[in-house]
C-alpha positions in Angstrom: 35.9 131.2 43.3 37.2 128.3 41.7 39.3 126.4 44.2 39.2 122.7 45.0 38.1 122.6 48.4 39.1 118.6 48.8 42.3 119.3 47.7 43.5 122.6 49.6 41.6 120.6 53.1 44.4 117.7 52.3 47.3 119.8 51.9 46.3 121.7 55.3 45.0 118.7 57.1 48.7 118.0 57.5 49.2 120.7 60.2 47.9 121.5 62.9 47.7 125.1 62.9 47.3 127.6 59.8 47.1 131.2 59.1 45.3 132.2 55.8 44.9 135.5 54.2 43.2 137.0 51.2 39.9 135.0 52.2 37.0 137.1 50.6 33.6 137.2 52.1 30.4 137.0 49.8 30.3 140.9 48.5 29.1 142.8 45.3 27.5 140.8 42.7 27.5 137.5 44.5 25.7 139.5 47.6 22.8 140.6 45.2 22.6 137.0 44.0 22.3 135.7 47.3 19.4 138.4 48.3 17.6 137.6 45.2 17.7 133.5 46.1 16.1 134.9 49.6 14.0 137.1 47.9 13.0 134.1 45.6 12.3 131.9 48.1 10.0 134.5 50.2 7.5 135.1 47.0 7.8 131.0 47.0 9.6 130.8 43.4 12.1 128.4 44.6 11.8 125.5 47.3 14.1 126.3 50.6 16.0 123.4 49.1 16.6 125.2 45.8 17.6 127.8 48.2 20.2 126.3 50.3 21.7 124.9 46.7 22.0 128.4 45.2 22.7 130.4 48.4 26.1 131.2 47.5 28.9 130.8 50.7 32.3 132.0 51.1 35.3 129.5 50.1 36.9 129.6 54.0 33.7 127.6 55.3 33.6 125.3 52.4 37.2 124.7 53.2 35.9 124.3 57.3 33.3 121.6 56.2 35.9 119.8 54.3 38.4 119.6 57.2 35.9 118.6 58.8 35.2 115.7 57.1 39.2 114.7 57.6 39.3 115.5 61.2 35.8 117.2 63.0 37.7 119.2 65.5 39.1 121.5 62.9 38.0 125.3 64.0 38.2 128.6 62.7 39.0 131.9 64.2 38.2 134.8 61.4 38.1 138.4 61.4 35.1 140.3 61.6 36.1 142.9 59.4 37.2 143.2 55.9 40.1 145.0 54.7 41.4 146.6 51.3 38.9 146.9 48.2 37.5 143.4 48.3 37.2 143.1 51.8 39.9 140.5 53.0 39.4 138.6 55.6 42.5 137.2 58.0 41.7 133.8 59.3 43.7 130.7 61.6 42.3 127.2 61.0 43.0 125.1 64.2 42.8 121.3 65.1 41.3 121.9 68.5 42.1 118.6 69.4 46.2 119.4 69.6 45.7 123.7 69.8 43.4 125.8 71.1 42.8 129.5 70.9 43.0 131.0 74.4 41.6 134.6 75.8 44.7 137.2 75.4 45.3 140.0 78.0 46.2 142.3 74.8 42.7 141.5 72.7 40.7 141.2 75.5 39.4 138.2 73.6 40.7 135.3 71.7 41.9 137.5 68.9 41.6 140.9 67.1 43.5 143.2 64.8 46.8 144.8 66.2 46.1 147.7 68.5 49.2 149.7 67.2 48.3 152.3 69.9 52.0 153.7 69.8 52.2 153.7 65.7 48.8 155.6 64.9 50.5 156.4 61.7 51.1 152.8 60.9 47.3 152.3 61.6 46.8 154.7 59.4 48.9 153.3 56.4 48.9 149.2 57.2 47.2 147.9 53.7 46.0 145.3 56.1 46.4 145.5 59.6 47.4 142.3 60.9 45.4 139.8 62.9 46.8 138.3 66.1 45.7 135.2 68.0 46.7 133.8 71.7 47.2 129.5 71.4 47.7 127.0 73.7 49.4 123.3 73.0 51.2 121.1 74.9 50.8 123.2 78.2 52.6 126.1 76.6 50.8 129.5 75.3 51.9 131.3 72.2 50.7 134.3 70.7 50.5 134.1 66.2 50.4 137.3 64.1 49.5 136.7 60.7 50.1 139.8 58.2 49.2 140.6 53.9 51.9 143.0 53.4 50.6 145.5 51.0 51.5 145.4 47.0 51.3 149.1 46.0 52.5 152.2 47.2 49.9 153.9 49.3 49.2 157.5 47.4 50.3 156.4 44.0 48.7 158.8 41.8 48.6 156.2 38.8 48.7 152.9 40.2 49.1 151.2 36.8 52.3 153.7 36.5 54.8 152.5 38.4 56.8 155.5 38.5 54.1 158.0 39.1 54.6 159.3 42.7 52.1 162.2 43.8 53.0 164.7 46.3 50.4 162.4 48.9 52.2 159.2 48.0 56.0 160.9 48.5 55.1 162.4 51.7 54.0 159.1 53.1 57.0 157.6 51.8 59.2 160.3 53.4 57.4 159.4 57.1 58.3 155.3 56.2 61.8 155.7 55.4 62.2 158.3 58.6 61.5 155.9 60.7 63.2 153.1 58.8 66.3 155.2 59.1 66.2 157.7 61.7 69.4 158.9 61.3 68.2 160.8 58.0 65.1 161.9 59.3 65.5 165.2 58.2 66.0 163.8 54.2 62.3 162.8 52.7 61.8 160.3 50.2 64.0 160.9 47.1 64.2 158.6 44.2 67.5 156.5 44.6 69.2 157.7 40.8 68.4 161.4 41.9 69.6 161.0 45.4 73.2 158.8 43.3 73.6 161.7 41.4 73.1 164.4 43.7 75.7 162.2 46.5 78.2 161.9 42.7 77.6 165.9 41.7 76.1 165.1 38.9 74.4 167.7 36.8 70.2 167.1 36.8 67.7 168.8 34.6 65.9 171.4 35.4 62.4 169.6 35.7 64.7 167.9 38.9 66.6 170.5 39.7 63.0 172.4 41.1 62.0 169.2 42.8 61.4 170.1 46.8 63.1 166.6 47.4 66.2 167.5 45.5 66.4 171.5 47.1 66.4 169.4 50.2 69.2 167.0 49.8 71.5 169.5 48.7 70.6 171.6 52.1 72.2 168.6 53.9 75.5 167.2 54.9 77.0 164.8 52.0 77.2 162.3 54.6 73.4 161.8 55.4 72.9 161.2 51.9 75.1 158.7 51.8 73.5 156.9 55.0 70.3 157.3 53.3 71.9 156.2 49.9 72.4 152.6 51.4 69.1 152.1 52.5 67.4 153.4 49.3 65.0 150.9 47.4 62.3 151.0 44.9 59.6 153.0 46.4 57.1 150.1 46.3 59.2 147.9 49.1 59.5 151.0 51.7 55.3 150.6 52.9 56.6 146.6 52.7 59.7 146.9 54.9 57.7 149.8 57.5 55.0 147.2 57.5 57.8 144.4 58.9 59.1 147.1 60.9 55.8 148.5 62.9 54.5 144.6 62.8 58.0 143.4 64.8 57.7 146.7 67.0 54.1 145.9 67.9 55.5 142.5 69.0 57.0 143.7 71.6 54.1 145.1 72.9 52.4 141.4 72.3 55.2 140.0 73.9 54.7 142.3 77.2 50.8 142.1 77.3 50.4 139.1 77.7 53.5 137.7 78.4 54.0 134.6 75.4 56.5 134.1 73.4 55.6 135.8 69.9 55.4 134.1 66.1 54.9 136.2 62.9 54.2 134.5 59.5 52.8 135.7 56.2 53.3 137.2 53.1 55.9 140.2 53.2 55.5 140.6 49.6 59.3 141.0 50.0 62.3 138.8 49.4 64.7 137.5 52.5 68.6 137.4 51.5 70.8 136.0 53.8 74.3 136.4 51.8 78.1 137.0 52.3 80.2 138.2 49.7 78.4 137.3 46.5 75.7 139.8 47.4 74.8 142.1 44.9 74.0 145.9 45.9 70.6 145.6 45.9 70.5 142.4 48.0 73.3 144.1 50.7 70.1 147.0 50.7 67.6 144.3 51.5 69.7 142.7 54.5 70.4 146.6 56.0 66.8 147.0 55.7 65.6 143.8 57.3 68.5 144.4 59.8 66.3 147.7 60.8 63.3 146.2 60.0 63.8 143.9 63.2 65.7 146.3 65.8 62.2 147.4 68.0 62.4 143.7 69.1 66.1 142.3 69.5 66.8 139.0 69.2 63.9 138.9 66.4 64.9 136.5 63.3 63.9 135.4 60.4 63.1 132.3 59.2 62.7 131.0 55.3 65.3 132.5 53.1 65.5 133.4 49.6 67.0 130.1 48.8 63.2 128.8 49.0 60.9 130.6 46.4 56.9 130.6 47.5 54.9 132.6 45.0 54.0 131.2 41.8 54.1 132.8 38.6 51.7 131.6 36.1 53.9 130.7 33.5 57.1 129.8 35.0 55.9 128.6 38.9 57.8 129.4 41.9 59.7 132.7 41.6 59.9 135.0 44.8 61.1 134.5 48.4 57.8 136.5 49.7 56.5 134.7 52.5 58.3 134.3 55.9 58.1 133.8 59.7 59.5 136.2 62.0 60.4 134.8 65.5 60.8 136.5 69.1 63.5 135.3 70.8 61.6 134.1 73.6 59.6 131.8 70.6 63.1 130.1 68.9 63.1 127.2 71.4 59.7 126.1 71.1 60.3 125.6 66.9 62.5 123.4 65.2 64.1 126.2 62.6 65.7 124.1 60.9 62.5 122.6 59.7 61.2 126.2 58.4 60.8 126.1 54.5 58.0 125.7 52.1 55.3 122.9 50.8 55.5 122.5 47.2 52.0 121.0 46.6 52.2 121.9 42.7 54.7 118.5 42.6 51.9 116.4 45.1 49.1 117.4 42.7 50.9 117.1 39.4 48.4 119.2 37.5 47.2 118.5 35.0 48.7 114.6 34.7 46.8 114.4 38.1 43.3 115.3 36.6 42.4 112.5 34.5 39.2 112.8 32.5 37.3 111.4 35.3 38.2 114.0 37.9 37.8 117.0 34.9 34.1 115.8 34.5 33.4 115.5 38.3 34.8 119.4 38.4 32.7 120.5 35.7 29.4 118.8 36.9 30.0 119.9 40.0 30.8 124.0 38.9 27.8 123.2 36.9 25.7 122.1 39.3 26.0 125.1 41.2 25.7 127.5 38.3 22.5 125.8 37.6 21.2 126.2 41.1 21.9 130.1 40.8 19.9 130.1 37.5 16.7 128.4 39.2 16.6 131.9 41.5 16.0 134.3 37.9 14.7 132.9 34.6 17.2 135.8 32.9 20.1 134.1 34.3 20.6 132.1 31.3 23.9 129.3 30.9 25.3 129.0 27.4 25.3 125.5 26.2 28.1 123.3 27.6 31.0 122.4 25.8 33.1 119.0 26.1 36.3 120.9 26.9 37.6 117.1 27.6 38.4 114.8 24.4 41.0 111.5 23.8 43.3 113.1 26.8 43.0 116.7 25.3 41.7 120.3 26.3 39.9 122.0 23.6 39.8 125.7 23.0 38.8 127.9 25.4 34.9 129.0 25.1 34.8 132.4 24.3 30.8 132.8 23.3 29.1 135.3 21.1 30.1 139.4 21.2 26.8 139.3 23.5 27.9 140.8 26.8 26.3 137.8 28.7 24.8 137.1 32.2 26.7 137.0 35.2 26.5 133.2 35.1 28.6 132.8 31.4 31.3 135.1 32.8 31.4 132.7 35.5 31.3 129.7 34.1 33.5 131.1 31.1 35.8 132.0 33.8 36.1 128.3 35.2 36.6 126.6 31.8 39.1 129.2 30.8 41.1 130.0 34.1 41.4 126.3 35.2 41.2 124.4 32.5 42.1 126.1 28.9 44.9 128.6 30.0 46.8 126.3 32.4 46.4 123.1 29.5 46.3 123.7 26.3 48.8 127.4 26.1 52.3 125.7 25.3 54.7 127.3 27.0 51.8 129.8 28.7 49.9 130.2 32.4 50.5 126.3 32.7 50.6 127.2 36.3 47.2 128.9 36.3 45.3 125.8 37.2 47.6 126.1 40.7 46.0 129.9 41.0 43.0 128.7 40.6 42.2 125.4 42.1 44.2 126.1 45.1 46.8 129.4 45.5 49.0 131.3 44.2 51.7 130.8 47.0 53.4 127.7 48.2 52.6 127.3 51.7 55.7 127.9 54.5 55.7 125.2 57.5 57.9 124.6 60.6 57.6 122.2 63.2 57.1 123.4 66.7 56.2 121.7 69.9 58.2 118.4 69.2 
């Protein structure tokens, strides 16, 4: 809503090829605003200049038309439907003058979303199924899966209640760690301190003692509980590491289509340790799961470690080792590995230093400008006054208006001062890394040189 367009086109005009996710088509309230400015313009209340100016258009082709203007053989390939509750969109943003997208025997078109004919359950419980592309450069064809793993546990019964588990969300579980660990398939999903003290003999209390889970585990041999004891995480990273699992094992099917070597990369929402003997138990679980995570395709690595952090926390910056890419083996000799890590564009911009008072005005006059354009489609679309949030090198508080609900327009424009401007400025020691949300993304981009 808010991003910088110039600025995120710079930082990807340094690659040739990019996979984004999370890109959100024009949907709910910006929809109706967008049929009113057409409505507007039929009954003649606004000039189709007026219209084009408050037609409101998604952010991935304001980000095209800026790449554009650095390099006009930047393309797009998107997909044409929307996934999760806002509709995401996967898309690849290619310099068509070094790669091109090529027809794939296993899309039966330049891309699509993965097939996953074998894994209709995976179908079933991808957040968001991933989007796969064939690509050609330098003579040589490659096929790039891009993926969003998901963030909550499909089935929750109180997603704001991270231990709340309904009898929907534990069965789905059970189905993700059988397959993850096949060995225990006849175990389901059982929380890891009831499964420790059932495997240690420990006395539980009755409300446990009835669960079906527990009845279960203590039907079956000590050592399957242990097996399943090592491979037992918080229940949010099981969907995450049967996503990486049916994603690598769909690969293979990728792989045999249409006979390329196969890349992954994207957000796993799920850290990569690669340790020896300082590894704590919960880091030796993560490398026995990523172990299993990658047997459907052998010789499948991973590259970008948890020695490189790539999401950013608003108030403290990079924190996690989510994002990664996930090689075949037939795809290792075509990258430089070594090269694999992370972009940390948050020390190229050097917000705020970066946005002297100049660039501040040009960012309100342009938000402005648009807001204004929206308002010329309804006379009850009504701005408050503007505010100089910009004084002697200083932010000034926040604009938080009257108790009056407002218009659409003074939540948005509220939105802008406060999100990119007041909370990432003038908060000592708060979301200083906000602006970075806003103005461009709350990852650091992953990179790797291929093709060399």
């Amino acid at each position: 809503m808010y991003k910088d367009y110039a600025v995120v086109a710079q930082i990807i005009n340094q690659w040739d090829l990019v996979a984004l996710s999370e890109m959100i088509p024009v949907i709910g309230e910006l929809l109706k605003f967008n049929n009113h400015a057409i409505k507007a313009y039929r009954n003649k209340t606004i000039t189709l200049a007026e219209l084009r100016q408050s037609y409101f258009q998604p952010g991935y082709l304001k980000l095209l038309r800026e790449l554009r203007k650095l390099d006009p053989s930047w393309g797009l390939l998107l997909t044409s439907v929307g996934q999760s509750s806002v509709s995401e969109l996967y898309g690849f943003f290619y310099r068509s003058s070094t790669v091109m997208p090529e027809k794939s025997q296993y899309c039966q078109d330049f891309a699509c979303l993965l097939a996953l004919k074998n894994q209709p359950f995976a179908r079933q419980y991808f957040s968001r199924i991933p989007f796969v592309a064939n690509f050609r450069a330098q003579k040589k064809t490659f096929s790039l899966v891009t993926l969003h793993s998901r963030f909550r546990t499909p089935g929750e019964s109180d997603p704001e209640k991270p231990s709340a588990c309904s009898e929907d969300c534990k069965r789905i579980l059970s189905h993700m760690i059988q397959e993850i660990v096949p060995e225990t398939a006849q175990l389901p999903w059982i929380d890891d301190s009831l499964l420790k003290k059932i495997v240690n003999n420990k006395p539980l209390p009755p409300t446990q003692e009835n669960l079906p889970e527990v009845k279960k585990a203590k039907e079956l041999p000590l050592e399957m509980l242990k097996t399943r004891l090592e491979y037992t995480v918080e229940k949010e990273d099981v969907p995450r590491f049967y996503e990486a699992l049916a994603v690598v094992a769909e690969s293979k099917e990728i792989e045999r289509a249409n006979g390329t070597p196969v890349i992954i990369a994207g957000d796993f929402n799920l850290e990569y340790f690669e340790k020896d003997g300082d590894a704590t138990d919960a880091e030796q679980k993560n490398m026995r799961l990523w172990k299993r995570a990658l047997l459907p395709h052998a010789g499948t690595k991973v590259l970008v470690n948890h020695q490189v952090k790539t999401s950013i926390s608003q108030s403290t910056g990079p924190l996690h080792n989510y994002d990664h890419f996930i090689m075949s083996a037939s795809a290792l000799p075509l990258c430089d590995v070594t090269s694999a890590g992370s972009v940390d564009f948050i020390k190229e911009l050097d917000y705020p230093n970066s946005l002297s008072a100049t660039k501040i005005s040009a960012l309100k006059a342009e938000k402005l400008q648009e807001l204004e354009a929206w308002r010329l489609v309804s006379n009850d679309l009504q701005l408050k006054p503007l505010r100089d949030i910009h004084a002697d090198g200083k932010i000034r508080n926040c604009y938080t208006g009257t108790s009056e609900p407002g218009s659409m327009l003074d939540k948005l424009y509220m939105g802008y001062q406060c999100q990119v401007f007041y909370e990432s400025f003038e908060k000592t020691g708060g979301y200083k890394y906000l602006v970075f949300h806003a103005l461009v993304s709350d990852h650091l981009p992953i990179q790797m040189n291929c093709f060399n």
